[in-house]
Backbone bond lengths (Angstrom), bond angles and torsions (degrees), N, CA, C in turn:
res aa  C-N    CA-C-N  psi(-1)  N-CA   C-N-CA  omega(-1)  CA-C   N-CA-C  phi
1 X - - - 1.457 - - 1.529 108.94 -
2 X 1.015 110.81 161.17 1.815 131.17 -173.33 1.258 109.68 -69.28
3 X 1.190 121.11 105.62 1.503 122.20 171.50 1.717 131.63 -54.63
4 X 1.775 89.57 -66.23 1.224 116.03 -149.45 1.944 87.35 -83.43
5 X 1.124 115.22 -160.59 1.452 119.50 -140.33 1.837 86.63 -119.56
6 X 1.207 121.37 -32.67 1.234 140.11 -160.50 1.732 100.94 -96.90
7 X 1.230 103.00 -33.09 1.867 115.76 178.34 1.381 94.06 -85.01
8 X 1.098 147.01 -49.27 1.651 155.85 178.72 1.457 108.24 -57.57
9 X 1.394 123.18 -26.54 1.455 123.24 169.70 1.510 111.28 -89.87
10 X 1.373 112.86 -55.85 1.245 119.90 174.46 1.745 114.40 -44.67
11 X 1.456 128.74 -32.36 1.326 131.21 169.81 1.016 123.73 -60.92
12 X 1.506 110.79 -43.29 1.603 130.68 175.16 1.261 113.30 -68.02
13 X 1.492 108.56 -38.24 1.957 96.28 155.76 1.210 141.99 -81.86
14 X 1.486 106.24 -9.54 1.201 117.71 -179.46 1.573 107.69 -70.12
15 X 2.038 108.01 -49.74 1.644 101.45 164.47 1.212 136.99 -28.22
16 X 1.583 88.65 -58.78 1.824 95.62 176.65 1.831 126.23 -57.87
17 X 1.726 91.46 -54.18 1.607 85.14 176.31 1.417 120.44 -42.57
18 X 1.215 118.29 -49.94 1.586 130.36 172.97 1.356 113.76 -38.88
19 X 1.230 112.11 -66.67 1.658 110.85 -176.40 1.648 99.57 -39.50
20 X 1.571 116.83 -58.87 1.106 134.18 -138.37 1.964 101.20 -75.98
21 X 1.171 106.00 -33.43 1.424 114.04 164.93 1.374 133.31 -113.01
22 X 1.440 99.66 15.14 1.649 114.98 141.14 1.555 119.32 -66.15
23 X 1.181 104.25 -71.98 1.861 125.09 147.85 2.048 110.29 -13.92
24 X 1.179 110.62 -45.24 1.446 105.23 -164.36 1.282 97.95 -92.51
25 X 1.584 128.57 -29.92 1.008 122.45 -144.23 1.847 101.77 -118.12
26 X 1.599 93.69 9.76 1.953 94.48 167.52 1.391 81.12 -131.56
27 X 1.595 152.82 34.63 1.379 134.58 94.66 1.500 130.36 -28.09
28 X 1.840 92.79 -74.06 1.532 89.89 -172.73 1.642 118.11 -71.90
29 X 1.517 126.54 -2.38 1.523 127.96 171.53 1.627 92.46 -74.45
30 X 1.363 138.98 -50.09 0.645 132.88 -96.56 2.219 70.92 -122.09
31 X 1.502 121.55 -46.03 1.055 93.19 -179.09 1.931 119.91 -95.17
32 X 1.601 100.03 14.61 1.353 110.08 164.96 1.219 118.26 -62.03
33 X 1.704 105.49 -43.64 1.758 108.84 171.68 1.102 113.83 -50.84
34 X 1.411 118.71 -61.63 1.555 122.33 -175.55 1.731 112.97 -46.42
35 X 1.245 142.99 -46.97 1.312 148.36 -175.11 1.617 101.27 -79.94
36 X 1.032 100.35 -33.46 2.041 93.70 151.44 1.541 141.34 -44.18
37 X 1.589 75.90 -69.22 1.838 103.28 161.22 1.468 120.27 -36.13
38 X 1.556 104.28 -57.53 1.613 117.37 -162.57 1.309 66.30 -82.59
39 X 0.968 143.34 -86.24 1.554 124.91 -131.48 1.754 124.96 -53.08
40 X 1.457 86.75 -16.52 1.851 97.84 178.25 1.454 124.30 -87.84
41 X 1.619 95.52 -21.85 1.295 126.86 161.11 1.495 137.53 -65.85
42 X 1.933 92.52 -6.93 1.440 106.12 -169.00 1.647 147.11 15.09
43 X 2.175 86.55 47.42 1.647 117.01 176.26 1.610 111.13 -100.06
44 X 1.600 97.48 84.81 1.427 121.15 176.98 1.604 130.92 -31.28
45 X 1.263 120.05 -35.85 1.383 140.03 177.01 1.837 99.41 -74.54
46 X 1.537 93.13 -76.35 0.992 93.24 169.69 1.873 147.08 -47.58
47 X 1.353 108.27 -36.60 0.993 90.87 171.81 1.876 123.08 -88.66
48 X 0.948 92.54 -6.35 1.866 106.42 166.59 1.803 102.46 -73.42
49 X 0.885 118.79 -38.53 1.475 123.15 169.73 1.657 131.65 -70.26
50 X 1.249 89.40 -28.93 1.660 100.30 144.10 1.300 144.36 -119.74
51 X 1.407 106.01 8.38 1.528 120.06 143.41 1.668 129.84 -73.73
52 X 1.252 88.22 -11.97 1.659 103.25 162.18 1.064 129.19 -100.20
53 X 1.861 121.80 -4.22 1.342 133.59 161.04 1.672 114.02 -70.87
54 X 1.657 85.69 -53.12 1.523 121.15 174.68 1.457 95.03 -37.27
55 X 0.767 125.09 -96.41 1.888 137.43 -162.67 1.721 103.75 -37.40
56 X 1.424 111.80 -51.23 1.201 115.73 -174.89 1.334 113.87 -50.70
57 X 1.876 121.72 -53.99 0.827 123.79 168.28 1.698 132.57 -55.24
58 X 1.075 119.36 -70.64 1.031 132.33 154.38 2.084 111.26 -13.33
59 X 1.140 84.90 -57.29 2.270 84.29 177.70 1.637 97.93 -65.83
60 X 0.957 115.46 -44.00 1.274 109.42 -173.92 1.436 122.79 -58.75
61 X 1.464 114.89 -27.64 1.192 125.02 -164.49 1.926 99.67 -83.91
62 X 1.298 99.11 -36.40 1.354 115.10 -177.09 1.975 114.93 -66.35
63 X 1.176 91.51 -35.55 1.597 106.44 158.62 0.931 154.65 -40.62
64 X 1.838 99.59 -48.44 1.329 133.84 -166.02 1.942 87.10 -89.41
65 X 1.903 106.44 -28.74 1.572 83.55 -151.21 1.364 113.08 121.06
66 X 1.193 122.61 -52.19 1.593 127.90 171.47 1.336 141.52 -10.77
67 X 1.610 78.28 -57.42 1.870 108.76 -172.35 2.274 86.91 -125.26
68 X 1.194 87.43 179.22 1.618 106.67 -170.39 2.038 81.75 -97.84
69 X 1.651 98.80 149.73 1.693 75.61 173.74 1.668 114.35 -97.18
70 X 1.539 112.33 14.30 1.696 100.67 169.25 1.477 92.10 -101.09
71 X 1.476 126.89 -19.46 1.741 102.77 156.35 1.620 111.71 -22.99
72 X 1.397 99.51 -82.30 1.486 133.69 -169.70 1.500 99.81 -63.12
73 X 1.369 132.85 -8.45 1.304 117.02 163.86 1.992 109.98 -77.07
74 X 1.316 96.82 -47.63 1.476 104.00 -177.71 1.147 108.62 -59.92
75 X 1.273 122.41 -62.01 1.754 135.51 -165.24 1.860 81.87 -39.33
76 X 1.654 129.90 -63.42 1.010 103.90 -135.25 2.039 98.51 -97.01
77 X 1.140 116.31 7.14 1.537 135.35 170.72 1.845 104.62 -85.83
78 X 1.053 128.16 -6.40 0.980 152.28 -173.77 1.628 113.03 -95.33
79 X 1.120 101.76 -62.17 1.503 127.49 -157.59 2.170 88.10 -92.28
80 X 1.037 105.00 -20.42 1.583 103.75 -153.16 1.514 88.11 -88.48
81 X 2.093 116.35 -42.34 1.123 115.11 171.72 1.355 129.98 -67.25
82 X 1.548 113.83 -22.11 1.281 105.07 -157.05 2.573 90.94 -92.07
83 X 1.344 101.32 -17.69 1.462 109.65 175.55 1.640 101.98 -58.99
84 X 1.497 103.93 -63.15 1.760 92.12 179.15 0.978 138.76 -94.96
85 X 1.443 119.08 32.76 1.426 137.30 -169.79 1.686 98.71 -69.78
86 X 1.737 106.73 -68.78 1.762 94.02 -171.63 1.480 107.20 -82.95
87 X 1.664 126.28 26.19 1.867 98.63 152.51 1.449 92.02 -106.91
88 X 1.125 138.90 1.13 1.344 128.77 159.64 1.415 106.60 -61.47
């Protein structure tokens, strides 16, 4: 455990960040599934409509720091191919 006064603060932020990018980071799992879904579902509107949530989120996460941003480059080059695969 943290001794010094400066290690005792630094812990107490470390909690928080965690919570706080636990939170961001079962967002973006969480709306990758969904643009999966539609996409397997091959509901065209829709899944362009949440590939545009998708992306939004995802940059953001990369922003904050969260994720690495060529994580978040692939995740969303990924997600962008597998959306227009059947109107290709």
């Amino acid at each position: 455990m943290a001794n010094h006064k400066s290690a005792l603060k630094r812990a107490r932020q470390n909690v928080v960040r965690r919570a706080r990018n636990k939170t961001v980071k079962t967002r973006v799992k969480n709306v990758v599934k969904e643009v999966r879904l539609a996409a397997a579902e091959s509901a065209g509107d829709a899944t362009q409509e949440k590939l545009r949530e998708a992306k939004s989120i995802i940059d953001k996460a990369a922003t904050k720091g969260v994720i690495h941003k060529r994580t978040a480059a692939r995740k969303i080059s990924r997600l962008s191919r597998m959306a227009n695969a059947p109107a290709a």
